[in-house]
PADODREN-713441 format. One record per residue (C-alpha): z, x, y; residue number from 1; residue in three letters. Coordinates in steps of 0.001 Angstrom, whole numbers, plus 500000, padded with zeros to 6 digits. Layout:
// PADODREN-713441
<pt z="Z" x="X" y="Y" seq="NUM" type="ALA"/>
...
// end
This chain:
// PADODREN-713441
<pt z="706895" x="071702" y="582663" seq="1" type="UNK"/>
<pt z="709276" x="068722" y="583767" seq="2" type="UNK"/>
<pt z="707068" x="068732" y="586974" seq="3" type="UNK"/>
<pt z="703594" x="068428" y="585255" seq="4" type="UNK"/>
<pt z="705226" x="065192" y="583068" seq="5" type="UNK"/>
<pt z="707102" x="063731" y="586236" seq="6" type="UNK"/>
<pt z="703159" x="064432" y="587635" seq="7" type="UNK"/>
<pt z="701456" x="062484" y="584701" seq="8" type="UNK"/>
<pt z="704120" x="059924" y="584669" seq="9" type="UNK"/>
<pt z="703322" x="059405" y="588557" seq="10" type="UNK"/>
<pt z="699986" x="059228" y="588791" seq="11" type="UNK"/>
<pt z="699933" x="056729" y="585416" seq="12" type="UNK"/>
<pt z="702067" x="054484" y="588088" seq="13" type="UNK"/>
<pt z="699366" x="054968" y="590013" seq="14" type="UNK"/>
<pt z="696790" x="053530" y="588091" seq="15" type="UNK"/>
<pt z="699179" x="050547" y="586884" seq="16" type="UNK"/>
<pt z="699756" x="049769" y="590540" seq="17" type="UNK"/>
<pt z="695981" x="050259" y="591802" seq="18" type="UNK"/>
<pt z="693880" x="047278" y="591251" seq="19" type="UNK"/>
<pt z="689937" x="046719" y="592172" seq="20" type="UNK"/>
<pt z="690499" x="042880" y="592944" seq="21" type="UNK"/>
<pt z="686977" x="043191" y="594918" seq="22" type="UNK"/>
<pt z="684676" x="039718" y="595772" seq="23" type="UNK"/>
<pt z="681136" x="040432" y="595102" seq="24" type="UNK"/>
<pt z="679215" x="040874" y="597917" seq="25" type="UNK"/>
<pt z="676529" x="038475" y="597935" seq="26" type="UNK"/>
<pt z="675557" x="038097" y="594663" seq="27" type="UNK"/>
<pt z="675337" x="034391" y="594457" seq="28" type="UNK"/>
<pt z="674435" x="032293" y="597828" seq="29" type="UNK"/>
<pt z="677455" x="029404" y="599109" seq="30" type="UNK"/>
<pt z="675724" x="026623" y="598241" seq="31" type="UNK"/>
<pt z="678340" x="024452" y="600675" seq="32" type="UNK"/>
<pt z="678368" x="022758" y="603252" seq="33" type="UNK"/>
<pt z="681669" x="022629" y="605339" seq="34" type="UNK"/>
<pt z="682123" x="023412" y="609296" seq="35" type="UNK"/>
<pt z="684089" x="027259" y="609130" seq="36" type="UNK"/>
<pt z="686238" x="027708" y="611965" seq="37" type="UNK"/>
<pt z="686722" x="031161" y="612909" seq="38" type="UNK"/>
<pt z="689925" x="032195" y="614891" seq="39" type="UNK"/>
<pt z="690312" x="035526" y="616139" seq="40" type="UNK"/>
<pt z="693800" x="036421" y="618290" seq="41" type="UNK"/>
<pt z="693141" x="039134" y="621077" seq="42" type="UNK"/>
<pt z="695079" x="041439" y="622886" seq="43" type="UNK"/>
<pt z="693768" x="043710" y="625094" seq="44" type="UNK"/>
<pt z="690707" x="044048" y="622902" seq="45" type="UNK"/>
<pt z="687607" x="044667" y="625134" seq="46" type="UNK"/>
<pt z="686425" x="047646" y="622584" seq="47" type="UNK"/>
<pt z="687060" x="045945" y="619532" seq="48" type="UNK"/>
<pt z="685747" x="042792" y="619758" seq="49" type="UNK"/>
<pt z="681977" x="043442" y="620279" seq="50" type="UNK"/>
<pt z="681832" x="045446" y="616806" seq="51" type="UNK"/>
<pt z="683737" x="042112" y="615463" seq="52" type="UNK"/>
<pt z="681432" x="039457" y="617141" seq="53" type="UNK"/>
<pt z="678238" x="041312" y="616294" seq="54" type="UNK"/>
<pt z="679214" x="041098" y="612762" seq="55" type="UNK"/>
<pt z="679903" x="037185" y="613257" seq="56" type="UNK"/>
<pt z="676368" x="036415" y="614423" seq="57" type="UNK"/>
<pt z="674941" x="038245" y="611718" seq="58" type="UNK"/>
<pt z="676121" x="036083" y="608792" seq="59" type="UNK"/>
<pt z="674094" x="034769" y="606025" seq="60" type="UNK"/>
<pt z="676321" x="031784" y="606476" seq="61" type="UNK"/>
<pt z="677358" x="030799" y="609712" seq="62" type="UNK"/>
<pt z="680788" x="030009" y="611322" seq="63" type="UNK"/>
<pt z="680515" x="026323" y="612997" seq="64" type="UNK"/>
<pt z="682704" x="027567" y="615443" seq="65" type="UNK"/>
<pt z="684357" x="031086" y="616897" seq="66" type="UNK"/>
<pt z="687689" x="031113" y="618573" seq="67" type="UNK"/>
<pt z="689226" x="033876" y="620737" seq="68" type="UNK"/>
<pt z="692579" x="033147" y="621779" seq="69" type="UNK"/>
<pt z="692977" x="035613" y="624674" seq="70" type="UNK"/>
<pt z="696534" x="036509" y="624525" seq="71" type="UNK"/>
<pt z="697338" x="037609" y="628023" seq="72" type="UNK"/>
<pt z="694599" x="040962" y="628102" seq="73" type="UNK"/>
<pt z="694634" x="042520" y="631189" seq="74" type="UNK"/>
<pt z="690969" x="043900" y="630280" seq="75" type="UNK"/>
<pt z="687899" x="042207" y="629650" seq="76" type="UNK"/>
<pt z="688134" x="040559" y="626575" seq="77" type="UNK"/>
<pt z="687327" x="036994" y="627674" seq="78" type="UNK"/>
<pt z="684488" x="038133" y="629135" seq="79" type="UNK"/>
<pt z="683252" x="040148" y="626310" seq="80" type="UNK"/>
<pt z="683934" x="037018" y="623877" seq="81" type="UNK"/>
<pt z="682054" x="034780" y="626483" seq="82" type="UNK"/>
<pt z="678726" x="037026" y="626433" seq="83" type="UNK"/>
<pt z="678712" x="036614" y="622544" seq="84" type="UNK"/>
<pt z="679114" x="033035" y="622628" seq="85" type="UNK"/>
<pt z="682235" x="032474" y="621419" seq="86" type="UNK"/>
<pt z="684895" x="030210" y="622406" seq="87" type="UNK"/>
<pt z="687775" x="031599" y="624813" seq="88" type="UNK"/>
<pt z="691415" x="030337" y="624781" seq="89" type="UNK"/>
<pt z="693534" x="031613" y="628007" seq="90" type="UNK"/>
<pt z="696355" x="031618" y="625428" seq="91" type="UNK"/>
<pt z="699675" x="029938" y="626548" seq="92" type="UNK"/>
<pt z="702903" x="031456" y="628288" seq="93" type="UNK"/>
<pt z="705183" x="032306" y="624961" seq="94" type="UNK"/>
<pt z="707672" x="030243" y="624291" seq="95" type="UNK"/>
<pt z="711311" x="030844" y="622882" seq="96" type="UNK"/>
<pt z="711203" x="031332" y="619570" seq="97" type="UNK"/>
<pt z="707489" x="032518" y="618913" seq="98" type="UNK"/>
<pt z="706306" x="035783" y="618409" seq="99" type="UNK"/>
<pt z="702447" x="036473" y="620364" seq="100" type="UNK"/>
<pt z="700252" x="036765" y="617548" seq="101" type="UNK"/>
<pt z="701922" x="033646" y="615932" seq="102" type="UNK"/>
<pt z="701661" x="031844" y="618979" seq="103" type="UNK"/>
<pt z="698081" x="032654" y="619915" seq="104" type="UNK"/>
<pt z="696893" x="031912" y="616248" seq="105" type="UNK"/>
<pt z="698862" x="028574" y="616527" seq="106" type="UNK"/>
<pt z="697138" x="027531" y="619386" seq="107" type="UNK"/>
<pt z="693788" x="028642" y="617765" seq="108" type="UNK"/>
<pt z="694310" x="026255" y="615242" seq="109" type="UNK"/>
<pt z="694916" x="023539" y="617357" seq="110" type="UNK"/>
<pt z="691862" x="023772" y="619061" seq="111" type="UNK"/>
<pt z="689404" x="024662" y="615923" seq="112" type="UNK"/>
<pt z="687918" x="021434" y="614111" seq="113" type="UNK"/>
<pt z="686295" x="023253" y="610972" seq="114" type="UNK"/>
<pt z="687248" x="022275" y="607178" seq="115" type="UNK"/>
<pt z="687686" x="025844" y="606571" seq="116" type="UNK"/>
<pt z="689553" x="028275" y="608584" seq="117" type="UNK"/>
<pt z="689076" x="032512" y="608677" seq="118" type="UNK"/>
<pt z="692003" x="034073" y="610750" seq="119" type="UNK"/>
<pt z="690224" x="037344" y="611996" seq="120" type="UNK"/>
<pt z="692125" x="040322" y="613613" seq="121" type="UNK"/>
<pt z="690204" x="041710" y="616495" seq="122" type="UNK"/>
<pt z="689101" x="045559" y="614655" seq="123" type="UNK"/>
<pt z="687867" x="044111" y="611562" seq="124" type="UNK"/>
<pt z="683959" x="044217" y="610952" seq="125" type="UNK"/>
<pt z="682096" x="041610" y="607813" seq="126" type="UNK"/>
<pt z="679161" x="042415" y="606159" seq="127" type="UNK"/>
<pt z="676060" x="040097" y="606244" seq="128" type="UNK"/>
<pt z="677301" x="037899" y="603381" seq="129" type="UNK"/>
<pt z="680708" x="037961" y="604084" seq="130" type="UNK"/>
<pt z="681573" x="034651" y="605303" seq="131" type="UNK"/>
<pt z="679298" x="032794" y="601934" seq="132" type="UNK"/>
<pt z="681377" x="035330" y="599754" seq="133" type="UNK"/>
<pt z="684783" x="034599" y="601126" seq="134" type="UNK"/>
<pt z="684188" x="030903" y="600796" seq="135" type="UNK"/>
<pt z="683085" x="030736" y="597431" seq="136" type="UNK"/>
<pt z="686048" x="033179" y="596482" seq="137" type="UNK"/>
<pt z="688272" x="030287" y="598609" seq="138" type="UNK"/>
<pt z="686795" x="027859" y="596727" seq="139" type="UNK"/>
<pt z="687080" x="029338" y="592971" seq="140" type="UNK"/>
<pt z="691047" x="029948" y="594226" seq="141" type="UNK"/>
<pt z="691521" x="026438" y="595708" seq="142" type="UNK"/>
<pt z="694031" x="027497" y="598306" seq="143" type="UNK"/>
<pt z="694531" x="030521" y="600181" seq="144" type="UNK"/>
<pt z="692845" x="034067" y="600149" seq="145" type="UNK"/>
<pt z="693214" x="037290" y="601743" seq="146" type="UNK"/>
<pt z="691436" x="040546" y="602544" seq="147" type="UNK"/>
<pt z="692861" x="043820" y="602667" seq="148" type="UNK"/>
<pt z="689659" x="045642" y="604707" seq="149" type="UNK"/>
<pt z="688442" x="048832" y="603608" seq="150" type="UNK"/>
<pt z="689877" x="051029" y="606551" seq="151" type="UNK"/>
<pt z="687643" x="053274" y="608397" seq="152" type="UNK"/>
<pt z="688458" x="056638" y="610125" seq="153" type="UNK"/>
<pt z="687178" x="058961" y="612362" seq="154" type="UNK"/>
<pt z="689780" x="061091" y="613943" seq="155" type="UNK"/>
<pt z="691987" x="063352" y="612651" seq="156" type="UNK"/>
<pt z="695215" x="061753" y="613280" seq="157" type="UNK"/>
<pt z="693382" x="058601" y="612114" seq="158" type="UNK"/>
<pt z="693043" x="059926" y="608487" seq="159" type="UNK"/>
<pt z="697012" x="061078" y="608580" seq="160" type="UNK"/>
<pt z="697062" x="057349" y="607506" seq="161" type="UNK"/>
<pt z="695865" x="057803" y="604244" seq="162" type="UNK"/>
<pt z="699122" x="057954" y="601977" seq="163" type="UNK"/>
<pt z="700259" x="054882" y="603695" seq="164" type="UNK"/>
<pt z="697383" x="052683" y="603433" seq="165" type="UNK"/>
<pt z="697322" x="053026" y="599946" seq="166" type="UNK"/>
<pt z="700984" x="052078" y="599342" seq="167" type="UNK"/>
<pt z="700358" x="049324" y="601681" seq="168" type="UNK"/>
<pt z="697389" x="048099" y="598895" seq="169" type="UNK"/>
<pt z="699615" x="048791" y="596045" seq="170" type="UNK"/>
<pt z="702027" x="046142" y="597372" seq="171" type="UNK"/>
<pt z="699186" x="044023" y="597159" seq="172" type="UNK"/>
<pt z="697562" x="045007" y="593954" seq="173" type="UNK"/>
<pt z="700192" x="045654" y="592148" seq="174" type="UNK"/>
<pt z="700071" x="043679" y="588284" seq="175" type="UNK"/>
<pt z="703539" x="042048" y="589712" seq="176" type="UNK"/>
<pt z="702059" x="041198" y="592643" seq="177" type="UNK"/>
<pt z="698915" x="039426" y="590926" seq="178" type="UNK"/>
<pt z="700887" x="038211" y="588618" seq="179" type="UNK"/>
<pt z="703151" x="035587" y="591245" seq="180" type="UNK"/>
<pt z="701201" x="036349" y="594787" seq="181" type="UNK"/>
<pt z="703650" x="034951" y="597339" seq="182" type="UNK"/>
<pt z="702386" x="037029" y="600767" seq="183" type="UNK"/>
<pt z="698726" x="037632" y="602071" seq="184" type="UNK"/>
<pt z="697160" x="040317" y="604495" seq="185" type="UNK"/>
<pt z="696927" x="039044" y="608173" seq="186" type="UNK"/>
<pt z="693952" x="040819" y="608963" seq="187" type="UNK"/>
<pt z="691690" x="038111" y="606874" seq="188" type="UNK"/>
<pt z="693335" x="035097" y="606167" seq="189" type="UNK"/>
<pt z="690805" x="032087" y="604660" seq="190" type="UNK"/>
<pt z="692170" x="028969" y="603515" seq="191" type="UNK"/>
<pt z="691012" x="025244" y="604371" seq="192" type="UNK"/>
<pt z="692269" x="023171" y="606662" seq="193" type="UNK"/>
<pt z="693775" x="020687" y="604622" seq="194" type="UNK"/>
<pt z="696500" x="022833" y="602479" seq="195" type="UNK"/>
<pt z="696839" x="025127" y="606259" seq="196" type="UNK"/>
<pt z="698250" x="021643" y="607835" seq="197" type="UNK"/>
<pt z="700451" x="020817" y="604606" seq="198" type="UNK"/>
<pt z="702629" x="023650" y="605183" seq="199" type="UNK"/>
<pt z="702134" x="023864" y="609227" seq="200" type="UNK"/>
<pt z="700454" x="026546" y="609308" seq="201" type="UNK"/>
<pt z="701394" x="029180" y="611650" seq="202" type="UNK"/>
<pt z="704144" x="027242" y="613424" seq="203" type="UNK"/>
<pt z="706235" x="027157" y="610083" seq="204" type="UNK"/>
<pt z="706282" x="031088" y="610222" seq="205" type="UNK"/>
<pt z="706561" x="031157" y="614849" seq="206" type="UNK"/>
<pt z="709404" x="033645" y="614810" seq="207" type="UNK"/>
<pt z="708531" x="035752" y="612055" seq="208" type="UNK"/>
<pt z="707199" x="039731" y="612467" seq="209" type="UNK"/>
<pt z="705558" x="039506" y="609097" seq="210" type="UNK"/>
<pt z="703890" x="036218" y="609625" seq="211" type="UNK"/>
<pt z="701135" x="036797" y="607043" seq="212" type="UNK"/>
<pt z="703469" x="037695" y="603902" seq="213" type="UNK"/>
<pt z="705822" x="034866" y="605122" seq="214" type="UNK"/>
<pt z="702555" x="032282" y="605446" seq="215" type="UNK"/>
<pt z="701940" x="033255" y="601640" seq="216" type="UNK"/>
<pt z="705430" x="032325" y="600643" seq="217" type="UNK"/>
<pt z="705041" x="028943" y="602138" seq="218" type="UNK"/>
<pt z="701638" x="028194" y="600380" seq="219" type="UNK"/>
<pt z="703534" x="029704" y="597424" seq="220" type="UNK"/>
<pt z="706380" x="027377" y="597490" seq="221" type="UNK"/>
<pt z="704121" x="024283" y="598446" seq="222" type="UNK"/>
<pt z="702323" x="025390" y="594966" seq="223" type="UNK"/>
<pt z="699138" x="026152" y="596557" seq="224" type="UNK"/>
<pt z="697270" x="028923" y="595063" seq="225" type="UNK"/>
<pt z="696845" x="032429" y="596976" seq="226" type="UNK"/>
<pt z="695031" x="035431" y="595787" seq="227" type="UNK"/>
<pt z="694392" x="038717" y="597921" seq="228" type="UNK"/>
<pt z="691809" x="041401" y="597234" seq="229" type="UNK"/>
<pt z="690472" x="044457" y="598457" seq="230" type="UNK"/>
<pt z="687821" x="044290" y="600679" seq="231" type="UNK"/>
<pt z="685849" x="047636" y="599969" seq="232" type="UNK"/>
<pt z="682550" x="047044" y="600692" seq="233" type="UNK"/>
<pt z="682251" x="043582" y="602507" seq="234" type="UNK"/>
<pt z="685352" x="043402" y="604747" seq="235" type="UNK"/>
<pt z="686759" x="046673" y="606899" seq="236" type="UNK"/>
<pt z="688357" x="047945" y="610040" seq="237" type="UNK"/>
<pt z="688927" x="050891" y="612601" seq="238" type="UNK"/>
<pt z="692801" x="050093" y="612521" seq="239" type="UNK"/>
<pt z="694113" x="052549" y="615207" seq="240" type="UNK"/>
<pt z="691408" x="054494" y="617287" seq="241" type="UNK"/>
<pt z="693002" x="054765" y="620227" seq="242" type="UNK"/>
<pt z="695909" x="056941" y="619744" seq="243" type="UNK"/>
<pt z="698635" x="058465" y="617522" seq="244" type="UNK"/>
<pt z="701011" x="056470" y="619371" seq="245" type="UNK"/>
<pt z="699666" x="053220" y="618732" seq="246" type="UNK"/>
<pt z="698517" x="054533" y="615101" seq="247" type="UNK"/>
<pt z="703026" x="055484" y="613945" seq="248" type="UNK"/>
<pt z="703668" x="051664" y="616405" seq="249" type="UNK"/>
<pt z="701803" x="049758" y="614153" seq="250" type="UNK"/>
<pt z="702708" x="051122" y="610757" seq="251" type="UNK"/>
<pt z="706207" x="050949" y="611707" seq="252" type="UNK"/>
<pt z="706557" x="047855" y="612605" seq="253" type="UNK"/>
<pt z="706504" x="046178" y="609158" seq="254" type="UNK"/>
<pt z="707252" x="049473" y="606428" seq="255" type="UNK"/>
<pt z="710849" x="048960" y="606057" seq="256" type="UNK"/>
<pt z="710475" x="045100" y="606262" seq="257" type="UNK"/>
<pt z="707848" x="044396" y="603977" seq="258" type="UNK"/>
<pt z="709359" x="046988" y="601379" seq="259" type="UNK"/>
<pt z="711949" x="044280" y="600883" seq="260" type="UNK"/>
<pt z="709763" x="041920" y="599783" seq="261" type="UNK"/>
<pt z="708415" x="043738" y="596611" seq="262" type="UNK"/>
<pt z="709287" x="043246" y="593242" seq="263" type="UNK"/>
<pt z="711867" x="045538" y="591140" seq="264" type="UNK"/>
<pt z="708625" x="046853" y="589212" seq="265" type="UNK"/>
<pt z="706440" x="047173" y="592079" seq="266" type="UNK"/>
<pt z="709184" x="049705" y="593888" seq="267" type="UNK"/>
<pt z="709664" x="051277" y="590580" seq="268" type="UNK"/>
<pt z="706293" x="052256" y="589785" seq="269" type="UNK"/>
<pt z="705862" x="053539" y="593478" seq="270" type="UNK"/>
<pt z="708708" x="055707" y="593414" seq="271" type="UNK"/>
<pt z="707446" x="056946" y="590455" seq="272" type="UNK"/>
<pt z="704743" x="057710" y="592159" seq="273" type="UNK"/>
<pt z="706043" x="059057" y="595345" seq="274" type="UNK"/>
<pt z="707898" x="060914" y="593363" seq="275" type="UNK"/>
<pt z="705128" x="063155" y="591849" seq="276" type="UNK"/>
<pt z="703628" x="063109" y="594581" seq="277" type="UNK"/>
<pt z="706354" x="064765" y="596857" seq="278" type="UNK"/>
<pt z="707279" x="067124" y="594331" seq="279" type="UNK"/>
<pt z="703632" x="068308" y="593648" seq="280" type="UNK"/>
<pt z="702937" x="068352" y="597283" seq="281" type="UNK"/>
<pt z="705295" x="069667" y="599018" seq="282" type="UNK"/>
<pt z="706117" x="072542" y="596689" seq="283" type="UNK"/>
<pt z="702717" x="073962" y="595210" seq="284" type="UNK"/>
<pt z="701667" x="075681" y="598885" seq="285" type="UNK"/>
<pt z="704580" x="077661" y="598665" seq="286" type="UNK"/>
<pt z="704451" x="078790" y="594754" seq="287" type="UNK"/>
<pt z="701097" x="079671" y="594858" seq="288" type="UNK"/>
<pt z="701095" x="082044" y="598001" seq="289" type="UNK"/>
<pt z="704294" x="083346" y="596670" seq="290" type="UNK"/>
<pt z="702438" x="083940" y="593274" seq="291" type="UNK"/>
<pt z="704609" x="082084" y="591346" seq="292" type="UNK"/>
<pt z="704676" x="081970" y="587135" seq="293" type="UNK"/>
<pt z="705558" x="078653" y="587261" seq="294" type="UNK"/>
<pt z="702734" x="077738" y="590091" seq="295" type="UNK"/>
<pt z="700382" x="076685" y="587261" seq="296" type="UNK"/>
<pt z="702432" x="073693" y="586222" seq="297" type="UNK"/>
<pt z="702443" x="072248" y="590014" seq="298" type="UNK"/>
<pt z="698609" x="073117" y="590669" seq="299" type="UNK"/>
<pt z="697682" x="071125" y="587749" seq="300" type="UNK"/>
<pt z="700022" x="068254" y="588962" seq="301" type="UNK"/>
<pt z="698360" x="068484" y="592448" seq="302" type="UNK"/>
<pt z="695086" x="068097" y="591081" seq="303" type="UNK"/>
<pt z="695639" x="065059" y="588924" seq="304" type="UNK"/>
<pt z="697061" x="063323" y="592559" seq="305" type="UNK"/>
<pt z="694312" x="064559" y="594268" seq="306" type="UNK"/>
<pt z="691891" x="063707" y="592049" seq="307" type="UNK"/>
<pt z="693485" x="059816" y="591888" seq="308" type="UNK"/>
<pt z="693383" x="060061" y="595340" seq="309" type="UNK"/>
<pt z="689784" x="060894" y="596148" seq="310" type="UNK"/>
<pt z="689357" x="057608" y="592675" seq="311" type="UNK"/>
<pt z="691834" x="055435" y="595557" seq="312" type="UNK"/>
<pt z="689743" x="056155" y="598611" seq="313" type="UNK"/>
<pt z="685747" x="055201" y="597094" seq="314" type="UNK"/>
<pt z="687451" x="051397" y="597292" seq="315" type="UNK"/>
<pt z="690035" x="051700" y="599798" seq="316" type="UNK"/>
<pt z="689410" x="053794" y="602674" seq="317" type="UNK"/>
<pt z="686906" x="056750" y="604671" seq="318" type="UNK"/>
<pt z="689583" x="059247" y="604674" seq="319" type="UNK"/>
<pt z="687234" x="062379" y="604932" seq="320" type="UNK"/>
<pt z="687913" x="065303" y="602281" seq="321" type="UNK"/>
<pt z="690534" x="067431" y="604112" seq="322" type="UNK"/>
<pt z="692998" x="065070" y="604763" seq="323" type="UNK"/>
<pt z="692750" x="063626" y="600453" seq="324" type="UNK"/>
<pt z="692975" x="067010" y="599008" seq="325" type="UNK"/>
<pt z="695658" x="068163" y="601209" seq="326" type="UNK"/>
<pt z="697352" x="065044" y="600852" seq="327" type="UNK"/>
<pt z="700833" x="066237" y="601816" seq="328" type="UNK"/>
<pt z="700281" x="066156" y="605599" seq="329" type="UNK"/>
<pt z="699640" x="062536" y="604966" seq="330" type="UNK"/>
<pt z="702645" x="062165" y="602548" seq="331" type="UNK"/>
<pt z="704766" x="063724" y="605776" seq="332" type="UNK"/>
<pt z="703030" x="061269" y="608476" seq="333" type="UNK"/>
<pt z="704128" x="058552" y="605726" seq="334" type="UNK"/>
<pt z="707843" x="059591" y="605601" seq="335" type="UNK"/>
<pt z="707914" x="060022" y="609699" seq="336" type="UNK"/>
<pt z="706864" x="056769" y="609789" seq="337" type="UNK"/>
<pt z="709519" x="055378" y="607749" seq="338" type="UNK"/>
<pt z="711770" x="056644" y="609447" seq="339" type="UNK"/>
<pt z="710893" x="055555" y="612520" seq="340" type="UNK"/>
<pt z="710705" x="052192" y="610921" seq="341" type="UNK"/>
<pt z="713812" x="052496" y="609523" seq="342" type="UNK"/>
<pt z="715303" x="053217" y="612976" seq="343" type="UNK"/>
<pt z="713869" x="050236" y="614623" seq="344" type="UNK"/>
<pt z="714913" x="047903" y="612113" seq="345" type="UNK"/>
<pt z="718989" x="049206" y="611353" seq="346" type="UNK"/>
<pt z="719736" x="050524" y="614681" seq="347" type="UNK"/>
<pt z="717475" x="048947" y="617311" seq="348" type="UNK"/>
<pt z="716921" x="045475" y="615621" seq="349" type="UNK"/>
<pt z="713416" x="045721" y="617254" seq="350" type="UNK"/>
<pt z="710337" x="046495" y="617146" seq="351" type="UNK"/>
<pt z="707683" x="047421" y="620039" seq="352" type="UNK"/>
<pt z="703837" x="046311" y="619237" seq="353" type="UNK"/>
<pt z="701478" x="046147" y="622224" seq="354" type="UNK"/>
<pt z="703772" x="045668" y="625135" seq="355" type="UNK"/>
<pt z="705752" x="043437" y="623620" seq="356" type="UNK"/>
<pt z="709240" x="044111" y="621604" seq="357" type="UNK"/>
<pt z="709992" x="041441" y="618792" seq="358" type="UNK"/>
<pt z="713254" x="040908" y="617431" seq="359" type="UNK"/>
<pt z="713848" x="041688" y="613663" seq="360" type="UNK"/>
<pt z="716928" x="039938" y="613174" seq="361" type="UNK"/>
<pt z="714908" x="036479" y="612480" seq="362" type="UNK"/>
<pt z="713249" x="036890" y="609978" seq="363" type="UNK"/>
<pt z="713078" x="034827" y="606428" seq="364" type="UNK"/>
<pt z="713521" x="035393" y="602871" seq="365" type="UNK"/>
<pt z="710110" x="036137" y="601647" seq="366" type="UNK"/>
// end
């Protein structure tokens, strides 16, 4: 019986956390008229980006100008961003100081000329109206907004992602998140060019691993606006289809860090909720094929997380149906990778993230 209420308290947390901040897609036209400057940092992303740019030039509103900031690929990306028009930056050798992504959307910047600027990660696809919504979103929050995209799987070891991604939207949903925003989601940044310059942008956060919640905290602290939603049915990406590898890299490169950025009742509620969900998880299998009298108690508990959890992925994610209703083979990918993040950070002081290794020791108070 304590299991089923730990259960119900859990998945309760759930709901408190979960949030559907979504932007209407395209139910009233952008009836502006400003120059959008569209800056996209790539890496090595020849299979990405023509999923990306095909989206671009299918807008109901469109960018004034694309930028790819080529940061040292050794495929064909430039040429791939050339063939769809856009505008190629051979990005810059990186200096002290800098971390790449910070550097090549720096240099992005510096070469855009719109009024209104979308930072773009290289896997993320827009719907038609995506741009006009964004803007008019941008324009209702007077500052800066973020996307978190609805995430998109295919493979298996794609979908072991599922427990993570949504306690990487709780942080973002949470009520005391919304409640005093001070971090956005790097994958779709939009903010205009004015308040961008006020706090400098990308070069105020150069040396920082989590340059997207540490960009929010300096639009926080200049007391300019900032609002982040989910992007469910108008912005999404394929985040890691090229490998398990690449799939626990990426993850782990900002778990332990951007933990510490949370709110007490933000970590509360998710432990809460982890909680339940570990308990429920882990242990049902085993009381059930060992016939168990107390089985009942967890199998009801399971099904009110799995249940949530199916609720969760209709706005957050393509997870399949396996991988949500046995949910604890995510909830184990999810504790692997905090450990290895937790490894990096304490013992290694450094992360590795696409052939680069960036210090963790430099990081600021966000």
């Amino acid at each position: 019986m304590t299991v089923l209420i730990l259960s119900i308290i859990g998945v309760i947390s759930g709901f408190i956390l979960f949030s559907r901040v979504i932007i209407k897609n395209g139910v009233q036209h952008y009836t502006g008229n400003v120059r959008v400057s569209v800056i996209i940092p790539a890496r090595n992303e020849e299979k990405n980006l023509p999923y990306l740019l095909d989206s671009l030039q299918k807008q109901t509103y469109k960018p004034y100008e694309i930028i790819v900031v080529d940061d040292f690929s050794e495929d064909y990306t430039s040429e791939i961003a050339k063939t769809f028009g856009a505008k190629v930056i051979k990005n810059r050798e990186l200096p002290k100081g800098w971390t790449g992504k910070n550097w090549a959307l720096w240099n992005g910047f510096l070469e855009s000329s719109g009024d209104v600027l979308i930072f773009l990660d290289a896997d993320v696809r827009l719907s038609p109206f995506a741009v006009e919504s964004l803007l008019k979103e941008q324009v209702k929050v007077g500052g800066a907004i973020s996307v978190i995209p609805y995430h998109y799987t295919d493979k298996f070891y794609e979908r072991l992602a599922l427990i993570t991604n949504i306690l990487g939207i709780f942080a973002f949903t949470s009520p005391f998140e919304r409640k005093s925003p001070k971090g956005l989601y790097g994958s779709c940044i939009v903010v205009d060019r004015e308040n961008y310059e006020k706090v400098k942008g990308h070069y105020s956060v150069k040396g920082e691993l989590l340059d997207d919640l540490n960009l929010g905290k300096k639009f926080s602290d200049a007391k300019i606006n900032i609002k982040n939603f989910i992007g469910y049915d108008l912005v999404s990406f394929r985040m890691y289809p090229y490998g398990i590898i690449s799939e626990i890299q990426g993850f782990s490169k900002g778990a332990i860090l951007s933990a510490n950025t949370l709110s007490f009742g933000t970590i509360f509620l998710i432990v809460l909720w982890l909680l339940g969900l570990v308990l429920v998880g882990f242990i049902t299998p085993f009381l059930v094929f060992s016939h168990s009298p107390i089985a009942i108690f967890y199998e009801i508990g399971y099904l009110f997380y799995t249940l949530q959890i199916l609720y969760f992925t209709k706005y957050t994610g393509r997870f399949g149906i396996f991988i949500p209703i046995f949910h604890f083979i995510s909830t184990a990918f999810f504790i692997l990778v905090t450990l290895h993040s937790f490894y990096q950070v304490a013992f290694k002081k450094k992360v590795l993230w696409k052939g680069r290794e960036i210090s963790v020791e430099r990081r600021n108070n966000v």
